[in-house]
N, C-alpha and C positions, 0 to 999 in steps of 0.2 A: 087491331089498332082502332077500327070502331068509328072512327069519324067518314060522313059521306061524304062532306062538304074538305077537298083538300086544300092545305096552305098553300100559296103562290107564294114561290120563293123567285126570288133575281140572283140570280151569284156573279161578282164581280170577279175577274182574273184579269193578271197580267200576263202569268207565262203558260210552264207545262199544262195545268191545270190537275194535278195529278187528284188534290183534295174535292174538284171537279169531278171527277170519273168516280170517286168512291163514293157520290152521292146519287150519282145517276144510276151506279152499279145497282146502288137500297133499291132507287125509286123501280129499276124494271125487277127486280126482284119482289117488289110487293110489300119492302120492310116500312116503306115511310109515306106516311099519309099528305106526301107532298106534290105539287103539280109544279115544275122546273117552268117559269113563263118564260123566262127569257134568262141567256147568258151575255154579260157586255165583260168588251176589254179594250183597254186604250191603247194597246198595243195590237195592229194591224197585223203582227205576225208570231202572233201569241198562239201555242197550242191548245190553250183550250177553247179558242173558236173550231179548232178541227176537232176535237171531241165532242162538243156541242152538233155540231154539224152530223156527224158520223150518227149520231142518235138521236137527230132530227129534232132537237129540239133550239128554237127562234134564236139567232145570236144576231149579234151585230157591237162593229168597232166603232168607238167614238174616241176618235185620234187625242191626246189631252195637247199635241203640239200645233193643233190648229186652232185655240182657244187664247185670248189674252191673258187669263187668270184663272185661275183654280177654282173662283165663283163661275165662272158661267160657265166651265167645265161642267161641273158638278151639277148647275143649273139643267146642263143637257143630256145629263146621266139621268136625273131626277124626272125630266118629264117622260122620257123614253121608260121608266120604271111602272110610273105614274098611268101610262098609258097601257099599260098592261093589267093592272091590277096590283101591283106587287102588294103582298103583307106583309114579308122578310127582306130583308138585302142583306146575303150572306157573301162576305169578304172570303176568296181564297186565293191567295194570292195576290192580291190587290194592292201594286206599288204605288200608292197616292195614296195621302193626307187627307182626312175627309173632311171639309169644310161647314161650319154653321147653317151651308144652304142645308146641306144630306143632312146635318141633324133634325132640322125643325120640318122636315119632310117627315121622316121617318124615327118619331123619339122612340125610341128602348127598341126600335125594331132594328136596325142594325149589327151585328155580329161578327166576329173575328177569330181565326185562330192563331194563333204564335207559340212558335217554337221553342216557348221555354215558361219557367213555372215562373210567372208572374206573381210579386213584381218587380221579380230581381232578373236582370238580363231583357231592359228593352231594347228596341231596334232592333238593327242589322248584325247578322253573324256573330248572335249568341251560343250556336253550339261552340264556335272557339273559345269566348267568354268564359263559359262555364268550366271546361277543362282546365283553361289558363288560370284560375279563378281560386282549383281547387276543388270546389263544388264532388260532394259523392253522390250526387242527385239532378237529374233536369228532368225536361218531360218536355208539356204542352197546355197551353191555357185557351180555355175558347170563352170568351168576354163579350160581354157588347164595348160598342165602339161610343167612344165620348168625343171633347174636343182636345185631350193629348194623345200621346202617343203611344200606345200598350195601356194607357191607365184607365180603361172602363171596368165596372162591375165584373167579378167576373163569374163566371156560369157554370164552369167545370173544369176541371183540371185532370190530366193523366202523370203518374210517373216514371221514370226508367231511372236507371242505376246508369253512373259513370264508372266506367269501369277503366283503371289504369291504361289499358294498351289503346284505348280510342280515340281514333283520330275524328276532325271534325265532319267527314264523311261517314262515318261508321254510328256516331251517335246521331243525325240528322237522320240518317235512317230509320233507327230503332224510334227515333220519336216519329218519325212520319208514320209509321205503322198505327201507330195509337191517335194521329191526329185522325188519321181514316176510320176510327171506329167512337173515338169520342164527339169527332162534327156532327156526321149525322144521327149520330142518338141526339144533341140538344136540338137540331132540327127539328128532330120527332117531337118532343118535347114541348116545343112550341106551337106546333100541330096540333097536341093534345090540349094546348091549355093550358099548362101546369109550370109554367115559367113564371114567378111571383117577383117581384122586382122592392125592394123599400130601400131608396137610399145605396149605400156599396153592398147592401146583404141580395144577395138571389137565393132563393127560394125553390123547390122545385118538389110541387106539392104531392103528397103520396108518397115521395122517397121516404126510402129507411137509412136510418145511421147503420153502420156496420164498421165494429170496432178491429184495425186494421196499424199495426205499425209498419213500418221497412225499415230497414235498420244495412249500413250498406258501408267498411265490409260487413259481412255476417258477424254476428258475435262469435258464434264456434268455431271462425278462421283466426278468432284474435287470440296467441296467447301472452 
């Protein structure tokens, strides 16, 4: 990986924290050139302050129901960041709307993943969407975070096949899978350097193209 000096990342959550644990899993693994400064959740009884905790790494809640508004929310997410060092604010799971404060704190440093191939199926309870929809294809989009909703540049994408018998459990699954292996690679990523940003194009320097279709059913099932 190569770098001495590692990224300070922040990761925001609300609940299980699961996309939480698969970057902690890199970091004591050795894969990511990343240093976890701090974990925040607005929810006091969110589990991933108990995974944070478990692996000793700095958390703390900052209730969003004791704040008048969303700005000075966010105003007290930002100095507690601030106060760390952060270089990254990576969203996983992060049920709040980020406000103009968090952008001009932290511009293009913000990140997000979502559970669907953006940027079709924003919001909430896109894998039923997508089924409902039709769709022979969903995934997972991991973006920086702007001032809408799903609609930041986006960074990287995975994909999964819908498959007839799926229910919206069973496809939330198979994308969670991939949201756990495509996060922390663009972490890494960032770590390295090599996140180039112009406008909605990202960049990610040194990648190679690798010519790839999916085609979903298979053609050799269609006759």
């Amino acid at each position: 990986m190569g770098s001495k000096n590692k990224l300070r990342v922040a990761i925001l959550a609300s609940g299980g924290g699961t996309n939480l644990q698969s970057i902690i899993d890199q970091c004591q693994q050795g894969l990511l050139d990343v240093e976890i400064s701090l974990v925040v959740s607005n929810n006091p009884d969110a589990g991933a302050l108990q995974r944070a905790e478990q692996a000793g790494i700095n958390n703390i809640c900052i209730n969003h129901r004791e704040f008048d508004n969303r700005e000075d929310f966010d105003q007290a997410v930002v100095a507690a960041l601030k106060e760390v060092g952060t270089e990254l604010v990576v969203l996983a799971g992060f049920m709040r709307i980020i406000s103009e404060v968090f952008l001009l704190a932290f511009p293009q440093r913000i990140i997000n993943v979502h559970p669907a191939l953006l940027p079709a199926f924003p919001g909430l309870h896109v894998q039923q969407k997508a089924i409902e929809y039709g769709a022979k294809f969903s995934g997972c989009t991991v973006h920086l975070v702007d001032s809408g909703v799903d609609t930041g540049p986006i960074i990287a994408q995975a994909v999964v096949p819908i498959f007839t018998d799926d229910s919206e459990d069973t496809l939330a699954a198979r994308i969670l899978e991939q949201e756990h292996k495509i996060y922390p690679q663009v972490i890494q990523w960032f770590a390295e350097r090599r996140v180039k940003v112009a406008g909605r194009q990202v960049q990610i320097i040194n990648s190679k193209n690798v010519g790839l279709a999916l085609i979903n059913p298979p053609i050799s099932t269609v006759k």
